[in-house]
Structure formats: structure tokens, C-alpha cells
C-alpha positions as CSV (number, residue, x, y, z in Angstrom):
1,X,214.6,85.1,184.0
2,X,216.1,82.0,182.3
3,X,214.6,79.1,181.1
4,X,215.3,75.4,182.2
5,X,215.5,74.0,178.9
6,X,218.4,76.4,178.0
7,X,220.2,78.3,181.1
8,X,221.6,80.5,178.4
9,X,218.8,82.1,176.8
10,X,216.3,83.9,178.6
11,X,212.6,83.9,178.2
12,X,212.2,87.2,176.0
13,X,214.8,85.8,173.7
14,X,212.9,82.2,173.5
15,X,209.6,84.5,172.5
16,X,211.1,86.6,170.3
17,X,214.0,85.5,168.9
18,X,213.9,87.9,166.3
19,X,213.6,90.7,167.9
20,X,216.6,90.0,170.3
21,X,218.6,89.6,167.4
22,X,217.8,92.5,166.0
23,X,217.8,94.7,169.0
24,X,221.4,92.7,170.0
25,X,222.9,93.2,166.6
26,X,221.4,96.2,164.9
27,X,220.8,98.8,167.8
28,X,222.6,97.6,170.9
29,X,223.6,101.2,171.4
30,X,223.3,104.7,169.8
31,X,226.4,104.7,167.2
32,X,225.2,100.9,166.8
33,X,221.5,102.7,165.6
34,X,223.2,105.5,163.8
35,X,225.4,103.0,161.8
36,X,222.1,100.4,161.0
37,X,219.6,103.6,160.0
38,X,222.8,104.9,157.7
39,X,223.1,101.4,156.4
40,X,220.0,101.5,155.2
41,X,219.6,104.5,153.6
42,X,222.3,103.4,151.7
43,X,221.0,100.1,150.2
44,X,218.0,102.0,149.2
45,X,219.6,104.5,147.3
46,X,221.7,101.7,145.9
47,X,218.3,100.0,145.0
48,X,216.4,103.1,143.8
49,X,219.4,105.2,142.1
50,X,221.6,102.3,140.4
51,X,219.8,99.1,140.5
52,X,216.0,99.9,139.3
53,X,217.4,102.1,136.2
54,X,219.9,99.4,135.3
55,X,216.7,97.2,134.7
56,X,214.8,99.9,132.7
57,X,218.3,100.4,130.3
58,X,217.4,98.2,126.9
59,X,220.0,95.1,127.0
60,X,219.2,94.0,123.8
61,X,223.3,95.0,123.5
62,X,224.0,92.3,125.5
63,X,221.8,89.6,123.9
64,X,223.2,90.8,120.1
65,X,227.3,90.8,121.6
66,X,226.9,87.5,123.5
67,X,228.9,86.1,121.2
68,X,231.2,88.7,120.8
69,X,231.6,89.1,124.4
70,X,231.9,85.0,125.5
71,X,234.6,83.9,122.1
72,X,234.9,87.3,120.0
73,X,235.4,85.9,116.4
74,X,236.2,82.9,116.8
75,X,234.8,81.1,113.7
76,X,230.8,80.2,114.9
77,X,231.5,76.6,112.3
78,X,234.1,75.6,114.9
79,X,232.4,76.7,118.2
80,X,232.3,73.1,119.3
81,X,235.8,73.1,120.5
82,X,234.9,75.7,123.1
83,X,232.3,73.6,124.4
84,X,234.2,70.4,124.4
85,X,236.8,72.5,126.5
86,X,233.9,73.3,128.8
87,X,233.2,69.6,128.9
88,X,236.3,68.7,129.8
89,X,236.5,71.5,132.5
90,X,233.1,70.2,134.2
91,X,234.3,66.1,134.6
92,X,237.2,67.3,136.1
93,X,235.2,69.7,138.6
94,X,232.8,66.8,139.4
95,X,235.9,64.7,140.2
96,X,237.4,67.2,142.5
97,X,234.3,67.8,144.2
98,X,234.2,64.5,144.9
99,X,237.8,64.3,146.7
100,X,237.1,67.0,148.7
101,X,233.6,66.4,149.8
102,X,231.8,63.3,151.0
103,X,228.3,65.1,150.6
104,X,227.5,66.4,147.0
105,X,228.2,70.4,147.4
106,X,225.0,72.5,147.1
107,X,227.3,74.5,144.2
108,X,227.2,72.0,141.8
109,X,223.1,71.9,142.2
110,X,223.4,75.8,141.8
111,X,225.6,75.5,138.7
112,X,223.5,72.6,136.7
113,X,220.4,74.7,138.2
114,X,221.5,77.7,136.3
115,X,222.7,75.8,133.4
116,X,218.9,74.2,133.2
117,X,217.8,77.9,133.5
118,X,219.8,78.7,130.2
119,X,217.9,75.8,128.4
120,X,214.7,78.4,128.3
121,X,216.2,81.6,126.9
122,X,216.4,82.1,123.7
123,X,219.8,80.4,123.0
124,X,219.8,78.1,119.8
125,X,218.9,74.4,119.9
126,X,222.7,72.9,119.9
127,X,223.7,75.7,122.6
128,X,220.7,74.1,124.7
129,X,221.7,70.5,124.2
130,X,225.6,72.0,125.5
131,X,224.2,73.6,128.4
132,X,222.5,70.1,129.4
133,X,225.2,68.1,128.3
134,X,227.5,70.5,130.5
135,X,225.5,69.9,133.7
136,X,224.7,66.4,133.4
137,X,228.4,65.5,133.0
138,X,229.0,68.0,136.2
139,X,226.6,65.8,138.5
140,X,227.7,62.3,136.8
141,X,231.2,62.8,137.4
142,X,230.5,63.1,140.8
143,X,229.1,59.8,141.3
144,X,231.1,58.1,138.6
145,X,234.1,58.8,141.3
146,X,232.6,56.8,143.9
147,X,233.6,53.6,141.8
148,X,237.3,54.4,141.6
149,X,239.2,54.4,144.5
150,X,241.2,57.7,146.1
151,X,244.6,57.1,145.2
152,X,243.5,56.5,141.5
153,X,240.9,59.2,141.5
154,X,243.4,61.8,143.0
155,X,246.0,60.9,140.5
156,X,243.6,61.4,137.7
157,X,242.7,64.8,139.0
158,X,245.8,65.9,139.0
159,X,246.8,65.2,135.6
160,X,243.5,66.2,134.1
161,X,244.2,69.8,135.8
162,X,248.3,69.8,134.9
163,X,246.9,68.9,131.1
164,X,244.3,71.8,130.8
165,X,245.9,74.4,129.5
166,X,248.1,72.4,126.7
167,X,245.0,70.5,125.6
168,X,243.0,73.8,125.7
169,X,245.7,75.0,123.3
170,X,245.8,72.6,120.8
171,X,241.9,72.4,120.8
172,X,241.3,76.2,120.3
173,X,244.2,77.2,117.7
174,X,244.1,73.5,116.2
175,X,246.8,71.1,114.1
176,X,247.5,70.2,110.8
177,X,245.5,67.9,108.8
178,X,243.0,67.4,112.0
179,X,241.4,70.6,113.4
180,X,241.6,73.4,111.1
181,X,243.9,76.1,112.0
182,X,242.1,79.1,113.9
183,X,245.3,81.5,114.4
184,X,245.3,83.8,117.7
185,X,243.8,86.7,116.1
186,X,241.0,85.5,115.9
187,X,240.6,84.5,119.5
188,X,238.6,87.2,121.7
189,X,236.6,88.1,125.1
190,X,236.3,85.8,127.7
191,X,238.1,82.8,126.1
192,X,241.2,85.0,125.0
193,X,240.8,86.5,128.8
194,X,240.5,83.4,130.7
195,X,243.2,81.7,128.1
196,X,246.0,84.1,128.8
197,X,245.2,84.2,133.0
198,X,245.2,81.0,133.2
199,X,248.4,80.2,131.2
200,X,249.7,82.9,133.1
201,X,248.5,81.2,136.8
202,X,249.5,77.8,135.8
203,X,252.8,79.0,134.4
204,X,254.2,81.7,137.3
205,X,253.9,79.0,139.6
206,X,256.7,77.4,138.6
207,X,258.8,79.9,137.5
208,X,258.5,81.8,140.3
209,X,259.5,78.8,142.6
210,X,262.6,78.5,140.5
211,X,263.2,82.3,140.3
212,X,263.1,82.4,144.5
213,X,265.1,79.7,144.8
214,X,267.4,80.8,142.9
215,X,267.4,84.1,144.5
216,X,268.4,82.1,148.2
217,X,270.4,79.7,146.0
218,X,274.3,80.0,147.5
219,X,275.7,80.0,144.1
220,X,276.8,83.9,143.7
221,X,276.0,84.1,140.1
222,X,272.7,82.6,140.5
223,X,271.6,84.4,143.0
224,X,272.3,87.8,141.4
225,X,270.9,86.4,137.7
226,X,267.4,86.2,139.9
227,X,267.5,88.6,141.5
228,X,268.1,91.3,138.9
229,X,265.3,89.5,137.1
230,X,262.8,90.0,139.9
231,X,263.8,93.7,140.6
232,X,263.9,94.8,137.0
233,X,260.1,93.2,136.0
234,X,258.6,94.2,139.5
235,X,259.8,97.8,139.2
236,X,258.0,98.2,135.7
237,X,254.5,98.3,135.3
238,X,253.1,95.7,133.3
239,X,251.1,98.4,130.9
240,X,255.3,99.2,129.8
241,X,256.1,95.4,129.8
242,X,253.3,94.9,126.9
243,X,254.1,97.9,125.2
244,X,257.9,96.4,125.3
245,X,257.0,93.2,123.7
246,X,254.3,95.0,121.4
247,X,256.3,98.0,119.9
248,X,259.9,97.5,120.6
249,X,260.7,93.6,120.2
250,X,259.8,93.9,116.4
251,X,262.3,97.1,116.0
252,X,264.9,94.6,117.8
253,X,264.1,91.1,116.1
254,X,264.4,90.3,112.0
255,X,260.5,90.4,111.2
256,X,260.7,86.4,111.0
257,X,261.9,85.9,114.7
258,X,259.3,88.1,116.1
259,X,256.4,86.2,117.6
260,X,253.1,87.0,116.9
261,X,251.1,89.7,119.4
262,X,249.8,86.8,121.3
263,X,252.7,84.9,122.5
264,X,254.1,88.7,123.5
265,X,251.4,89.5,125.1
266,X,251.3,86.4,126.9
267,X,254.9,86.2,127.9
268,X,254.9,90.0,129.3
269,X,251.9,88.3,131.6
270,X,253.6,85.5,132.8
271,X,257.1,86.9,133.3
272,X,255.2,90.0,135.6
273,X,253.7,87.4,137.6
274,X,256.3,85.3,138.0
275,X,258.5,88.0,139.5
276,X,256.1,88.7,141.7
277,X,255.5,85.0,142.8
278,X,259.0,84.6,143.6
279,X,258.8,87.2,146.1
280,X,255.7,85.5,147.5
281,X,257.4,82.2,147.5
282,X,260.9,83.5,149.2
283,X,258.2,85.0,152.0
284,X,256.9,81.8,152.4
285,X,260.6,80.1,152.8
286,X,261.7,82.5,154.7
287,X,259.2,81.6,157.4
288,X,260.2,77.4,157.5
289,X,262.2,77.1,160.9
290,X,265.9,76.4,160.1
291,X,265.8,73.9,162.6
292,X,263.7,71.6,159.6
293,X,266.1,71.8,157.4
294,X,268.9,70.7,159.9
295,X,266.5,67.9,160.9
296,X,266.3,66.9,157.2
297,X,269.9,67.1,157.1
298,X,270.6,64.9,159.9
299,X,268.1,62.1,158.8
300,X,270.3,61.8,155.5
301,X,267.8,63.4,153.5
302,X,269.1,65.5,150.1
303,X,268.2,68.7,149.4
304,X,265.8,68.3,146.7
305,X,263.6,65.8,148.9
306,X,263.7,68.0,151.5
307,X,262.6,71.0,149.5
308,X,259.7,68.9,147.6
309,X,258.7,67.0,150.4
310,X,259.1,68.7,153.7
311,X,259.3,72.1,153.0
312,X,257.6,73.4,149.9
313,X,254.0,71.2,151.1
314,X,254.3,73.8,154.6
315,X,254.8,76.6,152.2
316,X,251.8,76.1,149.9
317,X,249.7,75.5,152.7
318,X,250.4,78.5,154.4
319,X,250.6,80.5,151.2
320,X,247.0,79.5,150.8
321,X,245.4,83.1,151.0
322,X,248.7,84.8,149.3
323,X,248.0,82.6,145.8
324,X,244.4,83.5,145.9
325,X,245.0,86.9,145.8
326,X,247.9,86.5,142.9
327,X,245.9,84.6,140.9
328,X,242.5,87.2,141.1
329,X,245.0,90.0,140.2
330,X,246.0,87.8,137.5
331,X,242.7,87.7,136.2
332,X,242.0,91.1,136.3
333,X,245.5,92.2,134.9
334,X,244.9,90.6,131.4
335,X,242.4,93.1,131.0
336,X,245.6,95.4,130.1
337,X,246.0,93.3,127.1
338,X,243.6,95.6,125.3
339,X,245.7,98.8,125.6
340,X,248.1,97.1,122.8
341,X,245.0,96.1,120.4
342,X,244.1,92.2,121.8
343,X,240.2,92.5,121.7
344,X,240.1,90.5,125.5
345,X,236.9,91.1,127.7
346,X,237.6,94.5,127.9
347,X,238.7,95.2,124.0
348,X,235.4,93.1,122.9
349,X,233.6,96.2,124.8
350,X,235.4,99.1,123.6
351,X,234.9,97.9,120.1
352,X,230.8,96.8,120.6
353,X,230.1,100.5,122.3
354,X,232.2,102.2,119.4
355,X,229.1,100.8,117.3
356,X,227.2,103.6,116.2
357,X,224.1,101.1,116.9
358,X,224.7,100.8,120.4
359,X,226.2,104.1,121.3
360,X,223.9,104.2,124.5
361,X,224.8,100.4,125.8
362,X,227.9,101.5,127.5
363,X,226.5,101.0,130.3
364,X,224.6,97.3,130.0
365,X,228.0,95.7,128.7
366,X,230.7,97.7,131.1
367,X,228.1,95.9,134.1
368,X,227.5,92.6,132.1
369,X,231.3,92.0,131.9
370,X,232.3,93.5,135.8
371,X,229.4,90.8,136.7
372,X,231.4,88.1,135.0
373,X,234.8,88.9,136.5
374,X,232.8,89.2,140.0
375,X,232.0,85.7,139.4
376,X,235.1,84.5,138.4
377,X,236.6,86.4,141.5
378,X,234.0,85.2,143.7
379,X,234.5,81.5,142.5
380,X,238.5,81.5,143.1
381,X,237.7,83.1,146.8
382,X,235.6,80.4,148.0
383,X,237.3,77.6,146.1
384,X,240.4,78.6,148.3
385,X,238.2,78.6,151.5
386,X,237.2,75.4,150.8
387,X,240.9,74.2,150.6
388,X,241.7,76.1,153.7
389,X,238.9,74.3,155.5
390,X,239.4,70.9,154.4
391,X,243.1,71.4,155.0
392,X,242.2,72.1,158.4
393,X,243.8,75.9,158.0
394,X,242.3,78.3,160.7
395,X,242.5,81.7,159.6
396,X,240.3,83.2,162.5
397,X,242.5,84.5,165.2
398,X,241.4,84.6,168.6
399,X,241.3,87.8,170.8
């Protein structure tokens, strides 16, 4: 029997909503049943068996490292450059927030909410005031945007992002007769992590437009140049590319020309990315009509106009989901680093569970760091759905 107010709901399900649900979703049928009760079972062995002992395990491991884990030995006297890095980072996401949402988002309450949580731990008095200073600069840069206009907002965006990494640079190694000199080394765990992924994100881009443009390019020489280039680094592993730049650039270079483990490292990240970019980017070009760039052509329009303004903005768009997933693996590749002695995320662990005082906390770190990339993972995933949703990109096919 339906009901007036609604013809599409019946009277059972207006009584019990529930229920219905339940009964409609969980056991509409007998596999349905066998699939929910299995389900189950599952999540309370997952409870039971991993989650309750992780909370009996002692993390004091975790609470003694976090320094370790969050800037390795980075000199504690000059710690304040990380957080005015962080500072920097959080006006910036309050201003982007605000171009891409007329509502404040419910994750910058969650963010300042957590940072507020921080404030009653037992963190020291100056890494409170950072936590707070972090969260209230979040929230005002949000509102401060609503008294500059789009254009001029937009454009500010932009250059705060395209400036990140080189100010990030000279704030955490320093320059002379300013900031005191803190040489690579000495950077570690999830600063030396995030440093080198996100040089490496910021930098592939553009390298691997050029590299697939020059792999289509129609001058001969060119094209084969790139496309050696792309064959050769995406037929090696990157493990072989580090040990490359780590064992057998020194035997080739006078010791004077041979750049310190670091920039190795970091170029061995980039160039494997970039090769594997281009081919991401020529996918994308590939699937442009020709019939645009003949329209292009007939308007008068020159090549590089055409490229930067009709072709490549259909290209990103639609290569929305593909960059995600290049910069995640990015993310999780520079834990690789570590294998040639660069004490990243995963290097700051080996060495803090080789402690003979913490022998048994294998465990509490090896989940306290997976948690942190999950985040980081998680974070880039739904950044990107945001930007597929306010670009009006529908990634749910109808059957």
C-alpha cells in the first residue's frame, strides 16, 4: 500500500525506515545474507585480532621518536623554519578553499579541530602556540579572501603554490649570512619524505610535458632523443636508478663534480616520474580530436597558443584521475630513498626499531608511519574529487 504524501514509498518503509534499508541492502537475497554475515565476521576479527592489541602495545616509541619521525635531525634550535613552512602552507590552503568553495568546507573545521586537540597533549609550550597559530591562520585566510576580489585572489594562489617548493628550500637548508646553513644530511622523516615528493610532483610535470611533446614533435632527431629517454628510465626500476646515482656516478665524476646524495637521490626521483608522465601526457594528447587543431589552424592561431590554450586545459582536465594516481605513487616511491642510506619516513624507522631500547616497537612505529602516508594518500584523493566536482567532471557512468 503506498502512501499519499510520497507515491514512492510504501507504508512499511515510512514505519520502519531502517529496517527496509537494511533488509533492501544487507539481505535482499541469500548470497546478499551470506556476503553481510561474512562481512561481519570479518570486521570483528579485524577489531578483536589487530585493532584491540594494537591499543594494549606500549607507544611510548612513538611519543620518544616524534621528533625523529616528523624532521629526523634537523637541528631542534632551528625547528622554527619548519613551522613557518607549515604556516605558509595553511594561508595558502585557506585561500584555495576559498576559490573553490562559497561555504567554509567542514575539513578545515576538522583540521583546526584536531590541531586544538594537539594543544592538550603533552607537546611543549611553543609547539602549542604553533599548533594554534597554524589553525587560526587556516580559518582567517579564508575570510581574509572575501575582501580581495577573484581575479587577484586566483593569481595569488597560484604563485604562492608555483613558489613552495623554492621557498621551502631556501628556508630548510638556509643562506649565507641569514639563516644558518643546515646541509641535507641532516634533513630526515617526514620533511625529507614530503620534500623530495613534492619536488619530484611539482617538477615531472613539466618535464614530462616537454619529454611528450617532444616525443610527437615532427623533428626526427627530437623525437628519437625523447623517446629513448622515456624507454630507457621506464624500463629500469627506480631501486637501480638510485643505486645509479648513489654508487656509480661518483666512480664516473672527479669527487668535486659529484653532487651530494641528496640532489642524486632527488634527480633519480624526478627523472623516473617524468618518464612516466610523458607517457601519461602523450595518452592524454592522443585523445584531442584532430579536427581542434585544424580548427585552431584555420582561425590563424600558432601552435604554441593552441597547445597552451586549447589543447593542454582539455588534457589536464581529463587527466584529472591519471595525476592523482602519479602523484600518490610518487609519495610512496620516495620511501625507496632509504635503501641507499637517506633516513626518509621509512629510514627514520629502521634506525629507531634497531634501538636496543625499543626492540619490541616495530610494530607501534611501522602502523604510526602507514597511518601518516594513509593520510597523505587520503588527502590527495579527495582534494582531486573536489576538482573533479567543481570542474563539473562526471566520472559515474551510466548503465
Amino acid at each position: 500500500m503506498k502512501n499519499n504524501l510520497n507515491p514512492f514509498l510504501s507504508a512499511e518503509e515510512l514505519k520502519h525506515p531502517t529496517l527496509f534499508w537494511v533488509r533492501k541492502n544487507l539481505f535482499s537475497s541469500i548470497s546478499n545474507s551470506i556476503l553481510t554475515l561474512v562481512s561481519i565476521y570479518l570486521i570483528y576479527l579485524l577489531i578483536v585480532k589487530g585493532a584491540l592489541p594494537l591499543l594494549k602495545l606500549d607507544w611510548t616509541v612513538i611519543k620518544a621518536n616524534l621528533k625523529l619521525i616528523f624532521t629526523g635531525s634537523y637541528p631542534k634550535d632551528q625547528l622554527w623554519r619548519v613551522w613557518l613552512l607549515v604556516l605558509y602552507i595553511a594561508i595558502f590552503f585557506g585561500f584555495t578553499f576559498k576559490v573553490f568553495s562559497t561555504k567554509i568546507p567542514k575539513l578545515i573545521f576538522i583540521i583546526s579541530f584536531i590541531l586544538i586537540i594537539f594543544c592538550f597533549l603533552d607537546f611543549s609550550v611553543s609547539t602549542k602556540v604553533y599548533f594554534i597559530l597554524t589553525a587560526a591562520l587556516l580559518i582567517g585566510s579564508y575570510f581574509l579572501g572575501n575582501f580581495i576580489s577573484k581575479s587577484k585572489l586566483t593569481l595569488t594562489i597560484c604563485l604562492g603554490w608555483v613558489l613552495l617548493m623554492p621557498f621551502s628550500f631556501i628556508i630548510i637548508r638556509g643562506f649565507g649570512g641569514i639563516l644558518p646553513i643546515v646541509k641535507p644530511n641532516l634533513w630526515g622523516g617526514l620533511l625529507l619524505s614530503l620534500l623530495i615528493s613534492l619536488t619530484s610532483i611539482f617538477l615531472s610535470l613539466p618535464i614530462g610535458l616537454l619529454l611528450a611533446l617532444g616525443r610527437r614533435s615532427k623533428m626526427k632527431f627530437i623525437s628519437i632523443v625523447c623517446t629513448i629517454i622515456i624507454e630507457v628510465v621506464r624500463g629500469v626500476p627506480l631501486i637501480t636508478i638510485l643505486f645509479i646515482g648513489y654508487l656509480i656516478l661518483p666512480m664516473a665524476l672527479p669527487s668535486s663534480w659529484t653532487p651530494s646524495v641528496f640532489i642524486r637521490a632527488l634527480t633519480g626521483v624526478v627523472m623516473f616520474h617524468s618518464a612516466y608522465m610523458a607517457e601519461s601526457f602523450r595518452g592524454g594528447l592522443q585523445g584531442i580530436s584532430v579536427t581542434q587543431y585544424e580548427a585552431a589552424k584555420s582561425l590563424n592561431i600558432g601552435t604554441v597558443k593552441t597547445m597552451f590554450l586549447i589543447i593542454l586545459p582539455q588534457v589536464l582536465k581529463r587527466m584529472i584521475p591519471i595525476l592523482v594516481n602519479a602523484f600518490t605513487s610518487a609519495l610512496k616511491d620516495t620511501s625507496l630513498i632509504s635503501i641507499i642510506g637517506m633516513l626518509d619516513l621509512i629510514g627514520i624507522s629502521t634506525s629507531i626499531v634497531s634501538n636496543p631500547k625499543y626492540l619490541t616497537g616495530s610494530a607501534q612505529v611501522l602502523f604510526f608511519e602507514g597511518l601518516i602516508y594513509f593520510i597523505l594518500c587520503f588527502s590527495i584523493s579527495k582534494g582531486s574529487m573536489v576538482l573533479e566536482k567543481r570542474l563539473g567532471i562526471n566520472t559515474k557512468v551510466g548503465l
